[in-house]
C-alpha positions as CSV (number, residue, x, y, z in Angstrom):
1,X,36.4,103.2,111.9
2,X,37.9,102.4,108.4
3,X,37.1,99.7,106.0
4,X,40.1,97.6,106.7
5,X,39.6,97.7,110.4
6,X,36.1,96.5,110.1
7,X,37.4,93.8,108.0
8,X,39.9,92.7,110.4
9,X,37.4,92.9,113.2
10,X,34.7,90.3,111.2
11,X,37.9,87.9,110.5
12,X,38.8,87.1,114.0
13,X,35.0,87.3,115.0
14,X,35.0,84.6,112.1
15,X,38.0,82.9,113.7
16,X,36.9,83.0,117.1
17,X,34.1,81.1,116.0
18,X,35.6,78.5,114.3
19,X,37.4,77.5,117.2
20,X,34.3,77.3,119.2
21,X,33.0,74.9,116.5
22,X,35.9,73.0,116.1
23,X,35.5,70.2,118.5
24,X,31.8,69.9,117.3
25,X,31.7,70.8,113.6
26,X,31.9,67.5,112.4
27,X,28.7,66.0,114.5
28,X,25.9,65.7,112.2
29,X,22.3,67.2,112.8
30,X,19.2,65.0,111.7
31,X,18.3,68.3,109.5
32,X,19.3,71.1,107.9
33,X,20.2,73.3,110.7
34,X,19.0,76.7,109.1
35,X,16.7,78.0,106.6
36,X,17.6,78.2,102.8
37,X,17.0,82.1,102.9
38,X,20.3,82.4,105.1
39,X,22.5,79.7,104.1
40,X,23.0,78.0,100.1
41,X,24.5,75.0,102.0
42,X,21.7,72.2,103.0
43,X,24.1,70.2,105.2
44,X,24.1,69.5,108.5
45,X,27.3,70.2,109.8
46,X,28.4,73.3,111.2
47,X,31.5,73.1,109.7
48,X,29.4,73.5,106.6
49,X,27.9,76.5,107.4
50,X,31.0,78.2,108.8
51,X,33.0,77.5,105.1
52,X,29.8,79.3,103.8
53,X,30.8,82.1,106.3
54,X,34.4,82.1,105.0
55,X,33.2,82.0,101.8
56,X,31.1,85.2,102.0
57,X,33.9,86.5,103.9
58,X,36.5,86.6,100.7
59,X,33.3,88.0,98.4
60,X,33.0,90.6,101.2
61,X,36.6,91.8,100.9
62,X,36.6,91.4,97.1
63,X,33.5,93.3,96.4
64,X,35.4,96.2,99.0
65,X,38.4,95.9,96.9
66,X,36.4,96.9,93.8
67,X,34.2,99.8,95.7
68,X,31.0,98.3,94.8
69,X,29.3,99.9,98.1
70,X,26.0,98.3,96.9
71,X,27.4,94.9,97.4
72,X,29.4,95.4,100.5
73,X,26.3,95.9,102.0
74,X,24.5,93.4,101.1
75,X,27.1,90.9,101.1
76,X,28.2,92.4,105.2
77,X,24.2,92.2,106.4
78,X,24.2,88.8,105.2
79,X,27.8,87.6,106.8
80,X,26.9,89.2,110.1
81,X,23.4,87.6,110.0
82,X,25.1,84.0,109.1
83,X,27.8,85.0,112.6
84,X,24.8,85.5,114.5
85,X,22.8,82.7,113.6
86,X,26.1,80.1,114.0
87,X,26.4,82.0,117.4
88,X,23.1,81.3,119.0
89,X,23.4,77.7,117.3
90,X,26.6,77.3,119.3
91,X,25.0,79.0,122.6
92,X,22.3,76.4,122.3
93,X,24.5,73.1,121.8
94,X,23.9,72.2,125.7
95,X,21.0,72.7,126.1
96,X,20.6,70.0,122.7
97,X,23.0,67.6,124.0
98,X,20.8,67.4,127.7
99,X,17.7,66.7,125.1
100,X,19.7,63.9,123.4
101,X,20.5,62.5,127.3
102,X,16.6,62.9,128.5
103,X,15.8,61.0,124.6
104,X,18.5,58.2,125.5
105,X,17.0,58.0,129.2
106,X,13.6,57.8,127.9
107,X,14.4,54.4,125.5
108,X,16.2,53.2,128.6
109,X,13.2,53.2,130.5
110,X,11.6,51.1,128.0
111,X,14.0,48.9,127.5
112,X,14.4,48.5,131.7
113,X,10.6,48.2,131.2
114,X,10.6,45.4,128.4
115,X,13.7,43.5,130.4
116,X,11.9,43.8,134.0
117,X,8.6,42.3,132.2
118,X,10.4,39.5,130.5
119,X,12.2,38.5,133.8
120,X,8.4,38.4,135.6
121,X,7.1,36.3,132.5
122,X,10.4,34.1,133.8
123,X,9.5,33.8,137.3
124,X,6.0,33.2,136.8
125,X,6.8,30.3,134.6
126,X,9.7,29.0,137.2
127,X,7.1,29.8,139.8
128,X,4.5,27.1,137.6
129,X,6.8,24.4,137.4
130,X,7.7,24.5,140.9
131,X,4.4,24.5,141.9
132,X,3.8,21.4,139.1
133,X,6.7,19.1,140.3
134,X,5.6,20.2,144.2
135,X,2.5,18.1,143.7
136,X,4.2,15.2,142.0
137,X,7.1,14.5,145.1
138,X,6.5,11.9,147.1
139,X,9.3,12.3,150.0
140,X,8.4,15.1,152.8
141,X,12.6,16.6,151.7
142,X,12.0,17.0,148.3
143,X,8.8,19.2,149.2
144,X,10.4,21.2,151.7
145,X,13.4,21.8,149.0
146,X,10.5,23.1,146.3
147,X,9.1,24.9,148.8
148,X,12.3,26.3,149.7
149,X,12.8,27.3,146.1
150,X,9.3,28.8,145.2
151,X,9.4,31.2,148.5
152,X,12.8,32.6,146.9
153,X,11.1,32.9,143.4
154,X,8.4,34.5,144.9
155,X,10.4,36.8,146.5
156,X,12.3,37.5,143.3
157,X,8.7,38.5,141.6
158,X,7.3,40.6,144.3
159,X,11.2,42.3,143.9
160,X,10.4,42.3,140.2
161,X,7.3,43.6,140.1
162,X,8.1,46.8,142.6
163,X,11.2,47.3,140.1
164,X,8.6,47.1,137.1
165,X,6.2,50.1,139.6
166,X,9.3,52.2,139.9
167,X,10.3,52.0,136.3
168,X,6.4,52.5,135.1
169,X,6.6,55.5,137.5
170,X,9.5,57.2,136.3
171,X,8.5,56.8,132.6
172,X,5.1,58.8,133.8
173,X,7.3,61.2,135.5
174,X,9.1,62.0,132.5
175,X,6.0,62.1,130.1
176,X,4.6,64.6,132.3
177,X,8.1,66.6,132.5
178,X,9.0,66.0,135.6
């Protein structure tokens, strides 16, 4: 294979690749996605990374343009190394975005958890009062109507509390990796 066919091989591998970043180029990373040793650019943006690859791209051709063999090598190890790695980082983009989902189900367990306990804390005080003003009536109706009122809070706690089980048992199913 010539020069100039290899060269027009690695720009639509390049290209190719830029259109599978595309729609998620711009999302940022909480770190640098690769080491120093690979990439000058400390962002953490693909798009970043893949005007680095363009960028060693044009040195590629120039340094073919002026024969300097030593160079082309260096400079083409380095350019395929950068495709490969941007590769495998795009190959692995679903399997990051279901660890972002199970991290954003995990803090909604917690908050469920933290909501579910505020509404017993709720009931429990409703439940008091009730049980206060019950022993302060004096008519037989206005007993029966407390009465009335702290069987349904009680059934709203004992609902609350199996919600708060099930929620409690899910967040020890998904510490465990279940």
């Amino acid at each position: 294979m010539s020069t100039h066919t290899l060269l027009q091989s690695l720009e639509r591998q390049i290209e190719n690749l830029a259109q599978e970043i595309e729609p998620i180029g711009h999302a940022p990373a909480q770190q640098a996605r690769f080491d120093v040793t690979l990439f000058a650019s400390k962002g953490t943006r693909l798009r970043e990374y893949l005007a680095e690859v363009r960028t060693n791209f044009a040195q590629l051709r120039q340094v073919v343009a002026e024969n300097r063999s030593a160079q082309v090598a260096f400079v083409a190890e380095r350019l395929v190394s950068q495709i490969t790695a941007l590769q495998r980082e795009l190959a692995t983009q679903t399997l990051r975005q279901a660890d972002k989902q199970t991290e954003a189900k995990s803090s909604d367990y917690y908050s469920k958890l933290v909501e579910h306990q505020q509404y017993e804390r709720r009931l429990i005080a409703m439940i008091e009062d009730r049980e206060s003003r019950l022993g302060r009536v004096e008519t037989f109706k206005e007993q029966q109507v407390i009465q009335k009122e702290l069987a349904a809070l009680e059934g709203r706690l004992m609902r609350c509390r199996q919600a708060l089980i099930k929620i409690e048992r899910s967040i020890e199913r998904q510490e465990r990796g279940f």
